[in-house]
N, C-alpha and C positions, 0 to 999 in steps of 0.2 A: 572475522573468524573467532570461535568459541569451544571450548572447551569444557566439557560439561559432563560429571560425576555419572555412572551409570551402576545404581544402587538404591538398597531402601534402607542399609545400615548407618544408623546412624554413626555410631561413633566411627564408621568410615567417612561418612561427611562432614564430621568434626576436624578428623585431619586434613580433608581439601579445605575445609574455610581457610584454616590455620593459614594454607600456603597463602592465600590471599588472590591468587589469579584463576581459578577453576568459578565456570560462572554460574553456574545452577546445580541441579541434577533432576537425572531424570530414575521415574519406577519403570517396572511394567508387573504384571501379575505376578509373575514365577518370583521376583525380588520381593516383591511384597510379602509372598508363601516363607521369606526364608526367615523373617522376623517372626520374635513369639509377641510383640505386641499387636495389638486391634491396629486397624489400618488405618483408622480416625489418627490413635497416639503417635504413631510414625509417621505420618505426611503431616502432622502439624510438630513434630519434632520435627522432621530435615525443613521444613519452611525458616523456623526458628534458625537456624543454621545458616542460611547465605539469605542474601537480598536478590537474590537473581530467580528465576523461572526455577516452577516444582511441576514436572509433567507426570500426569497421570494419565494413565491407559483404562477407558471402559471396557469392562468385562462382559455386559448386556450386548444380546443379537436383535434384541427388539428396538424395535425403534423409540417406542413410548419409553421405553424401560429405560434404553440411554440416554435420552431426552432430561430420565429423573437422575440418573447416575450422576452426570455431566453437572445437571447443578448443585447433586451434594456433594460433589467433588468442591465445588466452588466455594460452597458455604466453608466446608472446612479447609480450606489454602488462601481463598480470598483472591490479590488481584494477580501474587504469583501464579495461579493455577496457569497450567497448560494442559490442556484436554488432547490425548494420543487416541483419536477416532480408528479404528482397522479402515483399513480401504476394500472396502465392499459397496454396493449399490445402497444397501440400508445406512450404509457406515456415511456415507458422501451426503445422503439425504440427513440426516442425524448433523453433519455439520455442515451444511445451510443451516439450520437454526441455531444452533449451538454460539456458532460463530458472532452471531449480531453482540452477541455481551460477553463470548467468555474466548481467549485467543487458543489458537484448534492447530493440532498437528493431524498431518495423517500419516499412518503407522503401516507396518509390514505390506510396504510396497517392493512389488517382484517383477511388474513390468511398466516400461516405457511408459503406457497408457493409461494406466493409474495414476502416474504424476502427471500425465495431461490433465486428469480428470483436476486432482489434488490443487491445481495450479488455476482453473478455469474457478473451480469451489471458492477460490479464497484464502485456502489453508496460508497459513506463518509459514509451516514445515514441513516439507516431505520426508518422513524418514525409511530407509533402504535397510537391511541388515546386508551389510556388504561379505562377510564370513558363509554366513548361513546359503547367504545365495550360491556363493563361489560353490561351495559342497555340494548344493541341489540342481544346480544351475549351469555353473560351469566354470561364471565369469560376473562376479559382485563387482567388480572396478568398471567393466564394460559398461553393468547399470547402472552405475555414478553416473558415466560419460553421457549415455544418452541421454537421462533425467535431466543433465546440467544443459543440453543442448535446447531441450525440449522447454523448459522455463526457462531460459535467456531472457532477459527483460520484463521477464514477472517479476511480483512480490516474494513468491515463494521462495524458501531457504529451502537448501537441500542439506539433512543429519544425517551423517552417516553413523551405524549402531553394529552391533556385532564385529567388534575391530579385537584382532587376537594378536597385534604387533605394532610396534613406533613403522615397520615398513608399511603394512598394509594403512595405516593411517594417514600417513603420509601421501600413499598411493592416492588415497580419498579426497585429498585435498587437490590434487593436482589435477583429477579427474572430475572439482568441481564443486563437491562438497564443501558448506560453506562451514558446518560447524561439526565438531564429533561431541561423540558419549561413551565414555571408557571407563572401564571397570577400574578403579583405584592404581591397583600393579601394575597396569599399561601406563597410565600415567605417570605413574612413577619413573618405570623404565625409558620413557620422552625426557626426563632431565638427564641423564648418565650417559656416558659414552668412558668406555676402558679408557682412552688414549686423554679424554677428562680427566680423571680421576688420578691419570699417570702424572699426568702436568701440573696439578694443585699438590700432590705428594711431595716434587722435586721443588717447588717454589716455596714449599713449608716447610723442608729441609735446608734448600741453599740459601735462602731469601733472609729478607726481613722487611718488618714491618710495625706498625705502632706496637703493639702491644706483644 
C-alpha cells in the first residue's frame, strides 16, 4: 500500500518529501492549470522532490498526438514518469504502445469494464475517482469492490483518487484499493486523531522524559 501526493505544487511536495513516507505524486491537467510555472518547470521540479513515481496525464485525444505527448512526458521525468492514459478505446490503443518503454496507468475509470480492459492492456494502474463517482454515480466504493474483484490475480494495482476524507480512504482500501492519491490536507488529517492529541498533551504535562 502507498500513499501518494495529489498535486502539481511544489512547495506542497516539498512538505510531503520532508515527512519522508509519502511515495510519489501524482498531476493531472486541472493541477497543472493551478501552477504559474510552464509544465516542463513543474514536473521536473516535483521529480527533484521524491525518488518515487511523477504521474502525468495526456491531454491529446489523438492517438499519434499521444503517442508524441507520452514521450515528452518521458524525456522530461525520465524513468519516474508514470504516463495516466484516459480509458477510452483510442486511450487503451495509445497504451499498447506506450507501455513497452514507459510504465502506464489508466485513468478516469467509471465502470467495471474498463478495468477489465485496463487489466487485459497491461496497465501498472487502474485508477477510479472514488468521490466524483459517488456524486455521479451513486456509489465510488461499490467501484473499488468490483475493480478489485475483477483484477484478483493480475498485475494491475488499483489508485484510488478523488478521496475528500481519512473515512472514505479508508473505505478504499478495504474495498481493495491498493494505493491512494490525496490532496496534502487529507493527508494530513490521516495522522491526527482528537483523542491523539489529548493523550500526548497529558503525558507532556504529567510525564517525563529525556529532555
Amino acid at each position: 500500500m502507498s500513499i501518494y501526493l495529489d498535486s502539481a505544487i511544489i512547495a506542497e511536495a516539498r512538505v510531503a518529501q520532508e515527512w519522508g513516507w509519502v511515495k510519489g505524486i501524482t498531476t493531472n491537467p486541472n493541477l497543472l492549470g493551478k501552477t504559474d510555472l510552464p509544465v516542463e518547470l513543474t514536473l521536473k521540479g516535483l521529480a527533484s522532490l521524491t525518488t518515487g513515481p511523477i504521474f502525468y496525464q495526456l491531454v491529446s485525444s489523438d492517438f499519434e498526438e499521444m503517442l508524441a505527448e507520452g514521450k515528452q512526458a518521458f524525456e522530461m521525468i525520465g524513468s519516474q514518469t508514470v504516463l495516466k492514459i484516459p480509458a477510452s478505446l483510442v486511450g487503451f490503443k495509445a497504451l499498447a504502445c506506450l507501455m513497452e518503454n514507459i510504465t502506464c496507468a489508466v485513468t478516469s475509470i467509471y465502470s467495471p469494464s474498463q478495468a477489465l480492459v485496463a487489466g487485459e492492456a497491461g496497465a501498472k494502474y487502474a485508477i477510479t475517482y472514488v468521490d466524483r463517482t459517488t456524486r455521479l454515480m451513486g456509489d465510488g466504493i461499490a467501484l473499488v469492490t468490483d475493480m478489485a474483484s475483477i483484477l484478483a490475480g493480475s498485475q494491475t494495482e488499483i489508485m484510488a483518487a478523488s478521496i475528500k476524507s481519512p473515512t472514505q480512504a479508508i473505505a478504499s482500501l478495504r474495498a481493495g484499493a491498493r494505493h491512494l492519491t490525496l490532496p496534502l490536507g487529507i493527508i494530513q488529517s490521516l495522522t491526527n486523531h482528537e483523542l491523539s492529541l489529548q493523550t500526548i498533551d497529558e503525558f507532556a504535562s504529567n510525564g517525563k522524559g529525556i529532555i
